[in-house]
N, CA, C and O of each residue as an XYZ file, in Angstrom:
752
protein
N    -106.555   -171.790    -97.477
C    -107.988   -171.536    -97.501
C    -108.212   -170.041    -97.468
O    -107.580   -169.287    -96.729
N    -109.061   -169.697    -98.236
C    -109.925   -168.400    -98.524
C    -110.894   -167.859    -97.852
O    -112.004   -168.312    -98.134
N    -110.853   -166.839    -96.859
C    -112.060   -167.076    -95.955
C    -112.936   -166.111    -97.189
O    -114.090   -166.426    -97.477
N    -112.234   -164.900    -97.873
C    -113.141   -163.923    -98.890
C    -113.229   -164.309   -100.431
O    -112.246   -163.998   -101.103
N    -113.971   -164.758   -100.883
C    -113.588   -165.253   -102.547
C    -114.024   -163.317   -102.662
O    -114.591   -162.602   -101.835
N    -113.364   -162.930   -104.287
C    -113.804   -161.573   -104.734
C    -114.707   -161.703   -105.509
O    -114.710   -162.563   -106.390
N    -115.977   -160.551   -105.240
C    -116.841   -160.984   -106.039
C    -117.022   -160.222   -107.399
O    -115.945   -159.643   -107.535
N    -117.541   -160.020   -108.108
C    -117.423   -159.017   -109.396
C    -117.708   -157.968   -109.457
O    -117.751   -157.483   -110.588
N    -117.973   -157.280   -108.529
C    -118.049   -156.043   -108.137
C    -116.580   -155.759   -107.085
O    -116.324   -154.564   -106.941
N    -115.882   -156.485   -106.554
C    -114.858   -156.306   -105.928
C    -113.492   -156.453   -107.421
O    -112.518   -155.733   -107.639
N    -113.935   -157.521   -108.082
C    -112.505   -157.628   -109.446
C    -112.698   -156.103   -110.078
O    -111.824   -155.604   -110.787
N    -114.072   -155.338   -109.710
C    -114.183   -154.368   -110.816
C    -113.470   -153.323   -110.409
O    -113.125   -152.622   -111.360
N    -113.060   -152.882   -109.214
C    -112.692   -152.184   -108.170
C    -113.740   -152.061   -107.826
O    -113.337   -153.215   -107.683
N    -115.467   -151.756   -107.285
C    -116.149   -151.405   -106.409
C    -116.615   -152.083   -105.087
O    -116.613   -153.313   -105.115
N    -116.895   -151.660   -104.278
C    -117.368   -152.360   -102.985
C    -118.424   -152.693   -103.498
O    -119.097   -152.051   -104.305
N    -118.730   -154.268   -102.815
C    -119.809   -155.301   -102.985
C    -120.963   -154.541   -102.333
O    -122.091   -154.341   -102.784
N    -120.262   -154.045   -100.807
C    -121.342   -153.626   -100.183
C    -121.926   -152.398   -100.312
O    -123.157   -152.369   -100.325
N    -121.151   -151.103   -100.436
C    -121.305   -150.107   -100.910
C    -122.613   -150.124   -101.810
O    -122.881   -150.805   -102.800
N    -123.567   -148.839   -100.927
C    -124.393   -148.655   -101.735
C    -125.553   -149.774   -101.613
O    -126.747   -149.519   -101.767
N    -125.142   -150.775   -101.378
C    -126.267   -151.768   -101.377
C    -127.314   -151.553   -100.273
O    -126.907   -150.833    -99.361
N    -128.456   -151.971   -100.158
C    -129.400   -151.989    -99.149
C    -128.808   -152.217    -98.128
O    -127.856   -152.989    -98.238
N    -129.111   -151.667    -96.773
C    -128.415   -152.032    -95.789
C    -129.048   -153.869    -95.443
O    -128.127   -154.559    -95.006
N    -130.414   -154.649    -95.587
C    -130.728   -155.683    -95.189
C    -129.776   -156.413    -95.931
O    -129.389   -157.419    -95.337
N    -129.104   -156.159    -97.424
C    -128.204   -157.181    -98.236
C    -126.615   -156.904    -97.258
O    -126.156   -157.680    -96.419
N    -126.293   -156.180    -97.494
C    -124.915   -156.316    -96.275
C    -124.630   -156.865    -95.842
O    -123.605   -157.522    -96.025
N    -126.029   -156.961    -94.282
C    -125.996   -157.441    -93.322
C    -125.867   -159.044    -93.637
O    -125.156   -159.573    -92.782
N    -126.422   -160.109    -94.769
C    -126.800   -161.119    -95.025
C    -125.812   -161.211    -96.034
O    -125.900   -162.374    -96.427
N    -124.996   -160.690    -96.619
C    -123.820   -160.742    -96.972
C    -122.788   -161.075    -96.249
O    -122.034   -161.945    -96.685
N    -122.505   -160.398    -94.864
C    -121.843   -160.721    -94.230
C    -122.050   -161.728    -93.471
O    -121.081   -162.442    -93.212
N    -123.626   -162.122    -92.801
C    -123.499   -162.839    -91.940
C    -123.904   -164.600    -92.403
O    -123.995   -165.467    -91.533
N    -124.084   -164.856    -93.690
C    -124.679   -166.047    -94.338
C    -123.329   -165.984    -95.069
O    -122.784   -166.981    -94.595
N    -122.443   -165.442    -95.925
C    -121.856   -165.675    -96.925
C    -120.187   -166.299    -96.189
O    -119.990   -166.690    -95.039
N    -119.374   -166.212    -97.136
C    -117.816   -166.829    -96.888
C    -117.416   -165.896    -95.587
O    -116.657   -166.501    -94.830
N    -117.731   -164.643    -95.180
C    -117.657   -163.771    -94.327
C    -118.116   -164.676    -93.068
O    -117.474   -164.888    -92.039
N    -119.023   -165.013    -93.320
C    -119.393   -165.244    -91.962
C    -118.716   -166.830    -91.464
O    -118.335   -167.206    -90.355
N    -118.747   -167.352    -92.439
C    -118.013   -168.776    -91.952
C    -116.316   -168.535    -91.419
O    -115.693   -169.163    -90.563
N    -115.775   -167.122    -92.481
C    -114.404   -167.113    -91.514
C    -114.348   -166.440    -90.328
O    -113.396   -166.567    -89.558
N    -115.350   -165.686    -90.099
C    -115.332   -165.000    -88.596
C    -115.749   -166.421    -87.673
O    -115.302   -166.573    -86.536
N    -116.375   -167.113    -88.123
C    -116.618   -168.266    -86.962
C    -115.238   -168.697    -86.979
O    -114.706   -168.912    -85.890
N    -114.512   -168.874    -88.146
C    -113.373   -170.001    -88.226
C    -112.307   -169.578    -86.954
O    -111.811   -170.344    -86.127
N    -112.087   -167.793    -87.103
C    -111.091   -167.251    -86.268
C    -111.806   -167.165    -85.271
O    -111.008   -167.516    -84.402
N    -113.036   -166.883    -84.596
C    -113.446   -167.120    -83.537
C    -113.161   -168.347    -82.668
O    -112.899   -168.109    -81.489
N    -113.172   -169.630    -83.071
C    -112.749   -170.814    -82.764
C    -111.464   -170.482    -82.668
O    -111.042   -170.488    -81.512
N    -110.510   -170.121    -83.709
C    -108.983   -170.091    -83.355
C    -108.479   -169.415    -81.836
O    -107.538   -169.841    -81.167
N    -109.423   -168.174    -81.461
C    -109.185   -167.532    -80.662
C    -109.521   -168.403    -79.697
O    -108.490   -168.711    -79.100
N    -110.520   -168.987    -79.223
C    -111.145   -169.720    -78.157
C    -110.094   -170.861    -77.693
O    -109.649   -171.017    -76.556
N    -109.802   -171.637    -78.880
C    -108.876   -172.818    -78.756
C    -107.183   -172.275    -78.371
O    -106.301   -172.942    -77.831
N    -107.125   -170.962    -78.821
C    -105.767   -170.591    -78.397
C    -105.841   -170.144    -77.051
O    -104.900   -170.200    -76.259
N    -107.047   -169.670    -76.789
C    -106.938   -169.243    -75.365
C    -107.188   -170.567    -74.512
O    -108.008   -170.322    -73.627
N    -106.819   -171.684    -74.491
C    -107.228   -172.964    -73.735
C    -105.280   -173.432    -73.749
O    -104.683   -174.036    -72.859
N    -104.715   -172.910    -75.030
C    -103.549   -173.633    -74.565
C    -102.392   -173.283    -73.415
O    -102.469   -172.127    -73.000
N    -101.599   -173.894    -72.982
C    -100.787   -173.422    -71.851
C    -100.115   -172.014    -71.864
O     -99.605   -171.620    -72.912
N    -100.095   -171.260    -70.770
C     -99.387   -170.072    -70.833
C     -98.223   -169.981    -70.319
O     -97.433   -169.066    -70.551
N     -98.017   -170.994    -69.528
C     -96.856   -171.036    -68.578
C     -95.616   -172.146    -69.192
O     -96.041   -173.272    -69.451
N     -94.106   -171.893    -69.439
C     -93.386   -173.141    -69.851
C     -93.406   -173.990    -69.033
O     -93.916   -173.768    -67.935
N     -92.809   -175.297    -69.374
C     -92.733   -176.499    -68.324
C     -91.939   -176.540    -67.598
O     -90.820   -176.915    -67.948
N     -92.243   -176.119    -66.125
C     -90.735   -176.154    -65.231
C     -90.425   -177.645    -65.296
O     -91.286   -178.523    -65.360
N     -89.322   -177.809    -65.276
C     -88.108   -178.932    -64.804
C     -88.469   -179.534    -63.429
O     -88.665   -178.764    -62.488
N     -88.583   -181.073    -63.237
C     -89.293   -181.819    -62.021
C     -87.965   -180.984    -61.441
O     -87.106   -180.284    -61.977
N     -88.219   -181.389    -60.154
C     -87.128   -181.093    -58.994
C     -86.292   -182.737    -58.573
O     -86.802   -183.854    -58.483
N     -84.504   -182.196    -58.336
C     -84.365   -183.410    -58.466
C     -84.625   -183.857    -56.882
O     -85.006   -183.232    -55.892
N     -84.161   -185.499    -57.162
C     -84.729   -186.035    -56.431
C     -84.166   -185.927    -55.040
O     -82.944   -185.864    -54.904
N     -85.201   -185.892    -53.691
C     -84.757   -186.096    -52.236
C     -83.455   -186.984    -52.402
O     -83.285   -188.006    -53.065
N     -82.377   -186.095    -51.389
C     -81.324   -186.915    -50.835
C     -81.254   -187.491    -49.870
O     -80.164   -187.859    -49.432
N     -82.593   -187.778    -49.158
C     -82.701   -188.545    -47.958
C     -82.846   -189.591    -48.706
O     -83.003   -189.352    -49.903
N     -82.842   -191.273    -48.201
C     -83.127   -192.241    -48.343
C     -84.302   -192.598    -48.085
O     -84.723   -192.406    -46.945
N     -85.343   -193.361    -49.318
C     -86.945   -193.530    -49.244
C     -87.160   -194.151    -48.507
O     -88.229   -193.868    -47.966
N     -86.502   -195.258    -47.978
C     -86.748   -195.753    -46.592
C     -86.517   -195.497    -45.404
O     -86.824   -196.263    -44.491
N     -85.993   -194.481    -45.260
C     -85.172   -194.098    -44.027
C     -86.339   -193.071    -43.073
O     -87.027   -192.054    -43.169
N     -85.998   -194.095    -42.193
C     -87.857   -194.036    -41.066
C     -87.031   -192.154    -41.318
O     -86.230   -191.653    -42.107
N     -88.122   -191.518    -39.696
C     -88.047   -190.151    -39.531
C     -87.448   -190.245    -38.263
O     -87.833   -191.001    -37.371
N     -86.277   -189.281    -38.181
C     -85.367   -189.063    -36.885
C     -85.924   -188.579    -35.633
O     -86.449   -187.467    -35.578
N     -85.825   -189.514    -34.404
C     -86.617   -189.479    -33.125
C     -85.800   -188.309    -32.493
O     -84.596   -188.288    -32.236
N     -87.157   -186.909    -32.220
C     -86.397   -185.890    -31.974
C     -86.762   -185.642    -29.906
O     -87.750   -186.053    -29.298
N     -85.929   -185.098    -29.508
C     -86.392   -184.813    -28.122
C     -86.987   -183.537    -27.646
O     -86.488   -182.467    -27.995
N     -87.825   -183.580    -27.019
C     -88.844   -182.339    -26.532
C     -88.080   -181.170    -26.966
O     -86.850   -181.151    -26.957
N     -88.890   -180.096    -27.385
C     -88.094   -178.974    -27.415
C     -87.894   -177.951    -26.302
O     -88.941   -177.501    -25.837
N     -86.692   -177.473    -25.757
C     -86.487   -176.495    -24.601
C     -87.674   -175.026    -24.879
O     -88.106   -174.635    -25.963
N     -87.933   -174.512    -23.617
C     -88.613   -173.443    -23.563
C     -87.605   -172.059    -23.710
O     -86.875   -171.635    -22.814
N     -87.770   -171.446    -25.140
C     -86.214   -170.215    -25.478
C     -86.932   -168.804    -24.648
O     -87.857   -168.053    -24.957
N     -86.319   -168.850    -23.861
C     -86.606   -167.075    -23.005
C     -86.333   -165.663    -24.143
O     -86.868   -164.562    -24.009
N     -85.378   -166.051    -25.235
C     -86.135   -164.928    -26.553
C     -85.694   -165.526    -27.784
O     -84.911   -166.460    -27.955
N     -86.253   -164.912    -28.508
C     -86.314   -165.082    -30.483
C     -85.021   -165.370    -31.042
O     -84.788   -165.823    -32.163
N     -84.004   -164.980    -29.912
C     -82.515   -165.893    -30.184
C     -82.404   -167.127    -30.351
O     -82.199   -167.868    -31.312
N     -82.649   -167.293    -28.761
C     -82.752   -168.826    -28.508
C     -83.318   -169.761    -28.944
O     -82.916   -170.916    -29.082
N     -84.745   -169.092    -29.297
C     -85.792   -170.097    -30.055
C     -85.152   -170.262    -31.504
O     -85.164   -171.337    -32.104
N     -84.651   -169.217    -31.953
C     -84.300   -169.459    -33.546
C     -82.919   -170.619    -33.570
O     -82.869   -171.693    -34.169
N     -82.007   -170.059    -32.814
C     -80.513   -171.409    -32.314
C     -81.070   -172.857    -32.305
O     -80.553   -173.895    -32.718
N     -82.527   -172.585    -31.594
C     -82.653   -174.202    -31.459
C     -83.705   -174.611    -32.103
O     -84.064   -175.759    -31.841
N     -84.464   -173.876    -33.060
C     -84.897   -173.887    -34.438
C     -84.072   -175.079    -35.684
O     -84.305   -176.131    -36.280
N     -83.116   -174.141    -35.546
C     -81.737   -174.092    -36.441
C     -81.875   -175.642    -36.162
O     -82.746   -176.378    -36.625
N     -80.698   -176.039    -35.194
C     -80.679   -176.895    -34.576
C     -81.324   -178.436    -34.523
O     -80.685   -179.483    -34.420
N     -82.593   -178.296    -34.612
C     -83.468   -179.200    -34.451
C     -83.515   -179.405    -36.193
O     -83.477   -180.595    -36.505
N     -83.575   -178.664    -37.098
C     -83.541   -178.849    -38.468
C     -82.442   -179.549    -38.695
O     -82.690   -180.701    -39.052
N     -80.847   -179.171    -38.592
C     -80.149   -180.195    -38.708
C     -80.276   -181.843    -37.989
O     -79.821   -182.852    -38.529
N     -80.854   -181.817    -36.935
C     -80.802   -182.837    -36.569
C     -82.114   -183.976    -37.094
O     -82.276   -185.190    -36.967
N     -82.685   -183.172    -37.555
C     -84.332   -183.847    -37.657
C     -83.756   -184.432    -39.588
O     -84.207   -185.407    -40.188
N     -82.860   -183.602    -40.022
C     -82.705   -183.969    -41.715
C     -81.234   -184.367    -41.537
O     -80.460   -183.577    -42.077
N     -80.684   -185.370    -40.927
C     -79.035   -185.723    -41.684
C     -78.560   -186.026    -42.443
O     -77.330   -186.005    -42.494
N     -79.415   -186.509    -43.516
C     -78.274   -186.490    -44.803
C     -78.900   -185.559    -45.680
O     -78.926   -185.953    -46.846
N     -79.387   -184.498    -45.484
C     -79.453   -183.193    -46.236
C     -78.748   -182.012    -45.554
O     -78.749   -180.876    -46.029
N     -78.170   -182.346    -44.452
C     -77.443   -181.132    -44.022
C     -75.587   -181.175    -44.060
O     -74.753   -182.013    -44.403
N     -75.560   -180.244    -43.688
C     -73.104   -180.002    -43.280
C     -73.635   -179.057    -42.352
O     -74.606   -178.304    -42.422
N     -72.378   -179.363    -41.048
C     -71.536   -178.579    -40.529
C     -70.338   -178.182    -40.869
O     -69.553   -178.788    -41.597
N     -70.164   -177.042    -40.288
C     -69.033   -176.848    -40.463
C     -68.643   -175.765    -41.404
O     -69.570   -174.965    -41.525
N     -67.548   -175.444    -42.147
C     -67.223   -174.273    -42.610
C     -68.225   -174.283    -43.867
O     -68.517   -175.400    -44.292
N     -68.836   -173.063    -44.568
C     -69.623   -172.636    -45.286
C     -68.893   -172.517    -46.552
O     -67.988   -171.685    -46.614
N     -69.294   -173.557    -48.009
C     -68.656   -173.106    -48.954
C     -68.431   -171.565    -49.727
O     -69.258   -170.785    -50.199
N     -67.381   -171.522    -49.660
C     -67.108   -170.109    -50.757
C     -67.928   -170.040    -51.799
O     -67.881   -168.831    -52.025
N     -68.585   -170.451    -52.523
C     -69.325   -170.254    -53.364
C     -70.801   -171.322    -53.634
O     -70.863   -172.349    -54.309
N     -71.768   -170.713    -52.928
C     -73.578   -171.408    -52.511
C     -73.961   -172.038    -53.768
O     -73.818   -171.246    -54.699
N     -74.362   -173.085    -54.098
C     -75.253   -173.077    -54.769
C     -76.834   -172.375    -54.699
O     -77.280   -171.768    -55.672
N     -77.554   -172.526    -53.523
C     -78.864   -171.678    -53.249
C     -78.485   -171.005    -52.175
O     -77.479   -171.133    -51.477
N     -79.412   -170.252    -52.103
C     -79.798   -169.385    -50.844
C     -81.076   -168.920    -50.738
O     -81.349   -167.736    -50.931
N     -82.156   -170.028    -50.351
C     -83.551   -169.757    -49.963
C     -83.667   -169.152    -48.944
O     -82.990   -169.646    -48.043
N     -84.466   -167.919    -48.546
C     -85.108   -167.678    -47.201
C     -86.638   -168.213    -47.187
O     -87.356   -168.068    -48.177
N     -86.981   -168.689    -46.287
C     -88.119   -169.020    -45.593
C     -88.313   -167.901    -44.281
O     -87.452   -167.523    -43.488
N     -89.960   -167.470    -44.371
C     -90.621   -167.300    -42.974
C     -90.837   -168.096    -42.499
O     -91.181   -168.961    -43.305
N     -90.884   -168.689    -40.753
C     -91.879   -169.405    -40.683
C     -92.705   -169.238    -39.395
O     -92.184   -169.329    -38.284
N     -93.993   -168.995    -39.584
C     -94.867   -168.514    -38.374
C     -95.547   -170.203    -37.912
O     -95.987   -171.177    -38.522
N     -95.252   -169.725    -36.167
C     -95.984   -171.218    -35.566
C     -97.020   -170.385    -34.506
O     -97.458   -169.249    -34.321
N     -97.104   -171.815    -33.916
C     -98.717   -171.380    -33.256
C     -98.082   -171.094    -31.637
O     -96.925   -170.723    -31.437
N     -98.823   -171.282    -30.849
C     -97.886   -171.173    -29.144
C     -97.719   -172.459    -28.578
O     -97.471   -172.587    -27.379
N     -97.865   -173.656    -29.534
C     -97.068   -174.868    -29.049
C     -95.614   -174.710    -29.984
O     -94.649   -175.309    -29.510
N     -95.404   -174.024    -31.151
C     -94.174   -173.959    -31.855
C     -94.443   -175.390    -33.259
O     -93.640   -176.155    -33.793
N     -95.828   -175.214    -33.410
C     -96.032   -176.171    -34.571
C     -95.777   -175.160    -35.678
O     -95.567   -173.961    -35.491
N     -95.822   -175.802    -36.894
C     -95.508   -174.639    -37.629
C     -97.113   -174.171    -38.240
O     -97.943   -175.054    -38.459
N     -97.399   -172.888    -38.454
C     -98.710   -172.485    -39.122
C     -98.457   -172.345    -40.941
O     -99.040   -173.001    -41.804
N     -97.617   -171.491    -41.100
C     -97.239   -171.238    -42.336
C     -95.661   -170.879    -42.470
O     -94.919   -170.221    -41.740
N     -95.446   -171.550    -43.656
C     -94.071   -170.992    -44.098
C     -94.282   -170.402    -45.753
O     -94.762   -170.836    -46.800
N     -93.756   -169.420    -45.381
C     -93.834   -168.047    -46.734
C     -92.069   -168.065    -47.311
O     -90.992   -168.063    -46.715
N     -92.360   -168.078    -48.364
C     -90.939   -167.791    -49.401
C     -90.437   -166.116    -49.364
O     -91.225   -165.254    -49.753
N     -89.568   -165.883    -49.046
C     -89.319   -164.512    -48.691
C     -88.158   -164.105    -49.942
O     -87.977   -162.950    -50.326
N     -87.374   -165.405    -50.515
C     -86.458   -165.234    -51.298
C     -86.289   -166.494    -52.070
O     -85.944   -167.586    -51.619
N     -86.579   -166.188    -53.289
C     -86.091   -167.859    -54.392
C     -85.023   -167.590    -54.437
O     -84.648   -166.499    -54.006
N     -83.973   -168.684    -55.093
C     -82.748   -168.403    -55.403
C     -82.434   -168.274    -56.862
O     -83.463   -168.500    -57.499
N     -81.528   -168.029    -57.560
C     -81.301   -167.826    -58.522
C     -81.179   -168.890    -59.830
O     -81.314   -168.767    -61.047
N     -80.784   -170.221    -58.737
C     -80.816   -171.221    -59.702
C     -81.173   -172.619    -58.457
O     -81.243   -172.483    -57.235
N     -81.286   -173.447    -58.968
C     -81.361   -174.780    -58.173
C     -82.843   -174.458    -57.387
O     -83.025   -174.423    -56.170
N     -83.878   -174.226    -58.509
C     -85.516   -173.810    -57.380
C     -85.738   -175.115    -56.436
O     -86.493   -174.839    -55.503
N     -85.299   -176.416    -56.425
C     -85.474   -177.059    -55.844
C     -85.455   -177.566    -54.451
O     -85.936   -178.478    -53.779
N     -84.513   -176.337    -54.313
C     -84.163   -176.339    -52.637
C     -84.689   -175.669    -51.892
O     -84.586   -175.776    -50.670
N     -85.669   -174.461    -52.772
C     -86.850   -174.324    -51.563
C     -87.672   -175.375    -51.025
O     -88.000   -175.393    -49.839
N     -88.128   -176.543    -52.136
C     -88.741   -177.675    -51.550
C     -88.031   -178.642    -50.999
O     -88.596   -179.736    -51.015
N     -86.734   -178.600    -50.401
C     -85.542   -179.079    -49.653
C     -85.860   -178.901    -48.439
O     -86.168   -179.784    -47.638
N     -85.771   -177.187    -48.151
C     -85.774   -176.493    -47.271
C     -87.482   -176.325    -46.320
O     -87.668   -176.235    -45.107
N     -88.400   -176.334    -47.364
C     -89.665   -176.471    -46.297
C     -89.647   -177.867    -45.994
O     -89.831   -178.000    -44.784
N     -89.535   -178.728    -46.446
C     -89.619   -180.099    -45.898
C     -88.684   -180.392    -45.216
O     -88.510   -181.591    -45.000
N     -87.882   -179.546    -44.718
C     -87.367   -180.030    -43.804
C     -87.451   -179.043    -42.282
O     -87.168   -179.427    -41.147
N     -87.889   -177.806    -42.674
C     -88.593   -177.274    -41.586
C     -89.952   -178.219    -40.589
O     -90.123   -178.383    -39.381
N     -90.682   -178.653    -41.778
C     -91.637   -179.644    -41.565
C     -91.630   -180.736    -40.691
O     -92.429   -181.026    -39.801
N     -90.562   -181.330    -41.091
C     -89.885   -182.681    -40.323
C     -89.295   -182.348    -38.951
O     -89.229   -183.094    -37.974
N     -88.838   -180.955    -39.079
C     -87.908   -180.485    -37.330
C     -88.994   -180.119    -36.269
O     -88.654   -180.054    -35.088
N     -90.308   -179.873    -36.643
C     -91.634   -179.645    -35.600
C     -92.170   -180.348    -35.026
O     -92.283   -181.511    -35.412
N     -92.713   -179.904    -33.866
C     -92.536   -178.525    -33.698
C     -91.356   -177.925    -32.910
O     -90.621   -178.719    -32.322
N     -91.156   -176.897    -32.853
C     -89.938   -175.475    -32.370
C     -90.047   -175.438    -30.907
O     -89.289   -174.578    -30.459
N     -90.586   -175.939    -30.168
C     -91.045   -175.489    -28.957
C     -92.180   -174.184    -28.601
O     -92.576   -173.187    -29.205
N     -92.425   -174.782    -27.344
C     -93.396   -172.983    -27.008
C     -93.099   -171.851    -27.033
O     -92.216   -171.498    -26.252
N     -93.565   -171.089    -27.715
C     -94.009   -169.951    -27.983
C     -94.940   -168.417    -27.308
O     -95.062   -167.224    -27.588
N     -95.391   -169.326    -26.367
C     -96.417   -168.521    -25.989
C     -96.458   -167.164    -25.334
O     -97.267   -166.246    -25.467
N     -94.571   -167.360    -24.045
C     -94.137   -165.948    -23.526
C     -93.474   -165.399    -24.331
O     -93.296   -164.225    -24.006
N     -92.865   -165.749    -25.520
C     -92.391   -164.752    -26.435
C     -93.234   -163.684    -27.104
O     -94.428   -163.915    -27.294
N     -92.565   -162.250    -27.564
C     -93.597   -161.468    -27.914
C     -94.128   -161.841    -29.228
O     -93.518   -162.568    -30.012
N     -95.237   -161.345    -29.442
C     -95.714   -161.555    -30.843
C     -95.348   -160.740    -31.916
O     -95.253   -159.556    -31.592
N     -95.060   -161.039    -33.334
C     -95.945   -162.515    -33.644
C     -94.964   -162.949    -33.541
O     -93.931   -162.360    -33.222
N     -95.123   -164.205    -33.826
C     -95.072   -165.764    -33.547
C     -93.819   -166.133    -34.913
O     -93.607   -167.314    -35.188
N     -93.367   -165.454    -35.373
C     -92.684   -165.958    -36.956
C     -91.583   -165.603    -36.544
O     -91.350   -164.802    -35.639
N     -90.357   -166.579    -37.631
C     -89.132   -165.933    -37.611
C     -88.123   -166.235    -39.301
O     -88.577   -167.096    -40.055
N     -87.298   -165.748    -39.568
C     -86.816   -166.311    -40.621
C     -85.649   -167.079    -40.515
O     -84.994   -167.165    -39.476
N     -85.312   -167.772    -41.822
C     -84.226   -168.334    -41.517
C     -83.424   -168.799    -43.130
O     -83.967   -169.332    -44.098
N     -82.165   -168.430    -42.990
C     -81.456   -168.707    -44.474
C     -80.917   -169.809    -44.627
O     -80.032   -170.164    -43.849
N     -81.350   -170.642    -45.719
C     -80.677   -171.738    -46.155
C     -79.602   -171.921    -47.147
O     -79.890   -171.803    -48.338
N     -78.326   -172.209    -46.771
C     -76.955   -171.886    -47.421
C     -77.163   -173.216    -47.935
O     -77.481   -174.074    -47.111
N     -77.029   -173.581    -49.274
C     -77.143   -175.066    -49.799
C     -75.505   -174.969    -50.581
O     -75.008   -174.026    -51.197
N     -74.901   -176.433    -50.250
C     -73.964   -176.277    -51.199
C     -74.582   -176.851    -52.616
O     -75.691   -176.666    -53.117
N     -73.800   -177.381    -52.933
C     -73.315   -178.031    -54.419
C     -73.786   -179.528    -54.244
O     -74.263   -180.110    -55.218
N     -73.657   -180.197    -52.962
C     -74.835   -181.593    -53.006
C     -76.159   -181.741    -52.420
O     -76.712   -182.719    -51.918
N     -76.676   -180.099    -52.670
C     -77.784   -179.877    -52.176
C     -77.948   -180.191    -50.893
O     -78.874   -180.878    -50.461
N     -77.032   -179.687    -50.222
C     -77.467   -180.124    -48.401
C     -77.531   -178.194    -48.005
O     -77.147   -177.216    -48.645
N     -78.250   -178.362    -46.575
C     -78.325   -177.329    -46.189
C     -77.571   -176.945    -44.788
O     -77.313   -177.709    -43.858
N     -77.348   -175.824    -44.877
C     -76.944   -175.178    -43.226
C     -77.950   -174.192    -42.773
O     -77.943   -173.153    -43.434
N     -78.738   -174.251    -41.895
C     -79.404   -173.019    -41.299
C     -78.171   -171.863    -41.338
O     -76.987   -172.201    -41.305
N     -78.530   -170.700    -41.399
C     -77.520   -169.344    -41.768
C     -77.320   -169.199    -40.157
O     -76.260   -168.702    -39.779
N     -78.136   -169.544    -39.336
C     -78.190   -169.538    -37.692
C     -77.113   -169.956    -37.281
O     -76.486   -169.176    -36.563
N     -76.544   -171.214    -37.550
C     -75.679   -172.135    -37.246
C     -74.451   -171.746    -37.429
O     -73.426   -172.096    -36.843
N     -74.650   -170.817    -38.489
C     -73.121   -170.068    -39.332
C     -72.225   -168.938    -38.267
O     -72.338   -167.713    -38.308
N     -71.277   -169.768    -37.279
C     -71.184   -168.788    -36.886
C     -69.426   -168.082    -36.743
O     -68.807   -167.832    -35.709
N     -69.081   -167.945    -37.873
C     -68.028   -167.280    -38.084
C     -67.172   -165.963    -37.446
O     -66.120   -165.598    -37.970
């Protein structure tokens, strides 16, 4: 399709518009084939700006917990006298609250992920927010491994005589069957 047919003053070499009254121009351009292709690409622009900008990430695969498998009955959490202690039994309570997403024990030689998470709680040790401090390079899925299972270990215990703020981090060493070790736990 043609948005300009030439008119006989354009086959002759001269401009159509050139020279002409300025009211013919204007109604040249805005009634004639001119004006129907500026609408045409106007629409193109509009409709291109509606389509997606972003590629399609890849679902995440699926939880290695079992869909039926109630939620692990956890026991009160101890009161940590500092940001050590509270983080040890942070740690701690995550492995125990997720067992078949976690290992003990020696740390593979070579990670599949390594997410860091923040995570700030309130002064009962619920959690308020957890912030991504580090994606990993491949396997994005185990950040959503890793907060859901921060999620499930809460709350952390009190908080309240510790100094502020209230947050701490924590590294998630994932192997190769997507299980995790708190980096806390790692203690070599």
């Amino acid at each position: 399709m043609r948005c300009i047919e030439p008119t006989p003053e354009a086959a002759a070499g001269r401009s159509p518009l050139k020279g002409a009254p300025l009211a013919d121009r204007r109604s040249r351009i805005r009634g004639g084939r001119l004006g129907g292709c500026i609408g045409v690409v106007a629409l193109g622009l509009v409709l291109g700006a509606c389509a997606p900008s972003r590629p399609r990430v890849p679902e995440p695969a699926p939880q290695h917990r079992p869909s039926g498998q109630p939620p692990v009955a956890m026991p009160r959490p101890a009161r940590a006298s500092s940001w050590e202690q509270y983080q040890v039994q942070a740690a701690r309570r995550m492995v125990m609250a997720n067992p078949a997403n976690t290992y003990v024990g020696t740390v593979p030689d070579v990670l599949l992920a390594v997410p860091v998470l923040e995570i700030e709680v309130d002064a009962d040790g619920d959690v308020r927010k957890i912030k991504v401090l580090r994606y990993p390079g491949q396997a994005l899925d185990t950040v959503q491994i890793a907060i859901e299972a921060v999620k499930r270990a809460a709350p952390f215990g009190d908080v309240s005589r510790l100094p502020k703020p209230w947050r701490f981090a924590e590294v998630f060493l994932f192997d190769d069957n997507r299980r995790f070790m708190p980096r806390t736990l790692d203690v070599d």
